[in-house]
C-alpha positions, 0 to 999 in steps of 0.5 A: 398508230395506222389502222393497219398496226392497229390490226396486227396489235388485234392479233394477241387479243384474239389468242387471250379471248381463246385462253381464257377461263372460259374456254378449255385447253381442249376446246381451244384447239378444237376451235383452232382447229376449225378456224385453220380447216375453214381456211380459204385462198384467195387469188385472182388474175387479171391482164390487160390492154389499154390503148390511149389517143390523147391530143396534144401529145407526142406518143400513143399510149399501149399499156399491157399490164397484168396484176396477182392478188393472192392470200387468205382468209381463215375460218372464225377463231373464237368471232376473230376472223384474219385476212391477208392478200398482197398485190402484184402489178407488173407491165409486159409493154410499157409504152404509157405514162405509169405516173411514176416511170417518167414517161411524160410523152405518153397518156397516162395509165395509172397502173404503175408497177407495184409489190404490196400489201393489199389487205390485212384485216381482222374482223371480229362479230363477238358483239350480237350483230356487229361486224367491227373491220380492223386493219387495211381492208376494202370499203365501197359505201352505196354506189361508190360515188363518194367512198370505193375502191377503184377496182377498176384499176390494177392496184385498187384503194384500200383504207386502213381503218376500224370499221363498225356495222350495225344491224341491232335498231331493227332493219337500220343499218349502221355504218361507220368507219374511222380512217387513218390512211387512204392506200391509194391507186399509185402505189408505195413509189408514188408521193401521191401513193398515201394520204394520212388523215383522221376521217370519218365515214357515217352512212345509215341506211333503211328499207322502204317499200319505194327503195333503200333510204340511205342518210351520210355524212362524210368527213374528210381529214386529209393531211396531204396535198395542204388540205385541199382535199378535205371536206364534210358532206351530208346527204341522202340517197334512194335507190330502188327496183320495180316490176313493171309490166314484163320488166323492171324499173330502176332508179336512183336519187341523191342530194349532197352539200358540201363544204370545206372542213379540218384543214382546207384553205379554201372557203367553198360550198358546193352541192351534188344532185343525181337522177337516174332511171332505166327500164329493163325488158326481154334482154334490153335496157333504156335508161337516163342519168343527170348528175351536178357536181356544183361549182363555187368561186374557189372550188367545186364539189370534189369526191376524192375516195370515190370511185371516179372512173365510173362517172362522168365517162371513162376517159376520165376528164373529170377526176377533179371537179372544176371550180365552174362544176360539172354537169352530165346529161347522159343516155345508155342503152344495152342488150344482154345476149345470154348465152351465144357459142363459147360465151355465156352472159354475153351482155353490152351497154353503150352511153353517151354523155354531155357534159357541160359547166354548172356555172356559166354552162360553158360548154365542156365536151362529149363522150361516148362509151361502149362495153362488152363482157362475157365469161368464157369457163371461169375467166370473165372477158371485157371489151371497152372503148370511149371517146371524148370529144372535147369542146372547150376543156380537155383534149380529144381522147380515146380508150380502148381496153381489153381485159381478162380476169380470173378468180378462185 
């Protein structure tokens, strides 16, 4: 049974707890109630251009597509807390690769059209802290490198799953989760749009004086695509912020290994290292990332929950590891604005990546990006470009994207 029949099977659950002997008819409805005056929608609008310069293929891509996320979120009903929100997605020009509208000619936007559920969780906190998340609901573990949901995208992931977090061993935070569908970017149209599986999501975490201190293992069960997708990796990760002198320091480290797991006909290990620092003064920041997914005969480190646009540039090149890995040395620097005329928070960040084989050191190719944003009244306004310079894997590419969101 998927996680998401699990959370409306949860439903009648809520309403014997609500009637039982301990609690009175009054008090019921009182609670009722409550829950139904606490209720909240929920919606947010978003509409965007992305432009796409890919070589080698015949036709630009100019994609304007817009996506509605609507629903609601009720007040606590005896510790039981229900979501539901739907997603639609539809396109006003419709010169792109969708993925799924067949248009081969074009770069491809992964934004096909779609009508779906995106969220339908029950979350109940009767167990002294303890948050147990049951149905399709969202989940982005750390900094979404390895578990996210491609928020950046129209149609985000999703996972039906039963999620349990636990705050009982003092500041240890204990995060674990069971999957048993990945709703991914694609949508319902789509034979990429699911993948079925029995996965596991392990990740603890502490404060330290130095950072949050976090420990994972990750166990991928993924039935589609002949297994190739499923892995276990374990790792760590410190992440952490300092004053110094008038600014701050940030920084990033982790280390993974991983291997194959459940069904995967390949034979592989493969390990993960990331390094970032950047310092933040008077508006600026200056900063510096490293980052190995490594390579093995047969395949390279793979992340495929995460939230890959975010890494390893916004053309998105890497979206699957090559077996020879990847390596990105990267620069980035930003100024933020503050307010200036009808903008506030005006704030850009510019990077600049090299990218390369982890085996070999074959060379790869270079990418630059530049993004903007700011927030006029309540709508959050974003400009972005990369381009990515191919030597020796992929094609030449360009993006450029404009997007408005709004929200309640």
């Amino acid at each position: 049974m998927s996680a998401l029949k699990f959370a409306a099977s949860l439903l009648p659950v809520a309403t014997l707890i609500a009637s039982s002997p301990l609690a009175s008819a009054d008090e019921t409805a009182s609670a009722f109630e409550t829950a139904l005056s606490e209720t909240k929608p929920l919606f947010n609008a978003r509409l965007r251009y992305e432009g796409v310069n890919q070589s080698g293929l015949p036709e630009d891509a100019s994609a304007i597509t817009y996506r509605l996320r609507a629903g609601l979120e009720t007040g606590s009903f005896y510790h039981n807390i229900l979501l539901i929100e739907f997603d639609h997605i539809d396109d006003l020009v419709d010169d792109f690769n969708s993925t799924t509208n067949g248009k081969a000619m074009f770069p491809v936007v992964a934004d096909p059209n779609a009508t779906e559920l995106n969220r339908f969780q029950v979350t109940n906190t009767a167990i002294p802290e303890t948050t147990i998340t049951i149905g399709r609901q969202r989940i982005i573990l750390d900094d979404a490198r390895f578990v996210g949901n491609v928020g950046w995208r129209q149609n985000e992931q999703t996972f039906d799953a039963v999620r349990v977090q636990n705050t009982s061993l003092g500041k240890f935070n204990i995060d674990v989760s069971y999957v048993d569908q990945v709703n991914r970017i694609f949508g319902d149209e789509s034979l990429a749009g699911r993948w079925d599986g029995n996965s596991f999501l392990v990740n603890v975490s502490h404060p330290t004086p130095v950072g949050k201190l976090t420990g994972f293992g990750y166990f991928l069960d993924i039935e589609d695509g002949a297994g190739t997708f499923s892995s276990q990796t374990f790792g760590g990760r410190l992440a952490g912020k300092q004053d110094v002198g008038e600014g701050a320091w940030s920084y990033a480290f982790s280390y993974a290994k991983q291997s194959d797991y459940a069904d995967n006909p390949f034979d592989y290990e493969a390990h993960y290292l990331f390094a970032e620092s950047s310092y933040a003064v008077n508006g600026f920041m200056f900063g510096a990332g490293y980052e190995v997914l490594g390579g093995d005969t047969q395949r390279g480190f793979q992340t495929p929950l995460a939230t890959l646009h975010k890494f390893q540039g916004w053309t998105d090149k890497f979206l699957a590891t090559p077996t020879t890995g990847v390596e990105d040395i990267y620069a980035k620097a930003g100024y933020n604005f503050g307010d200036i005329g009808f903008f506030s928070g005006l704030n850009t960040t510019s990077f600049y990546h090299v990218l390369s084989a982890d085996k070999g050191g074959a060379n790869y190719g270079s990418e630059f990006g530049f993004v903007a944003s700011a927030k006029i009244d309540k709508v959050n306004v974003t400009l972005k470009y990369a381009d990515y310079n191919a030597d020796g894997f992929g094609t030449d590419t360009s993006k450029l994207w404009f997007q408005l969101d709004f929200a309640l």
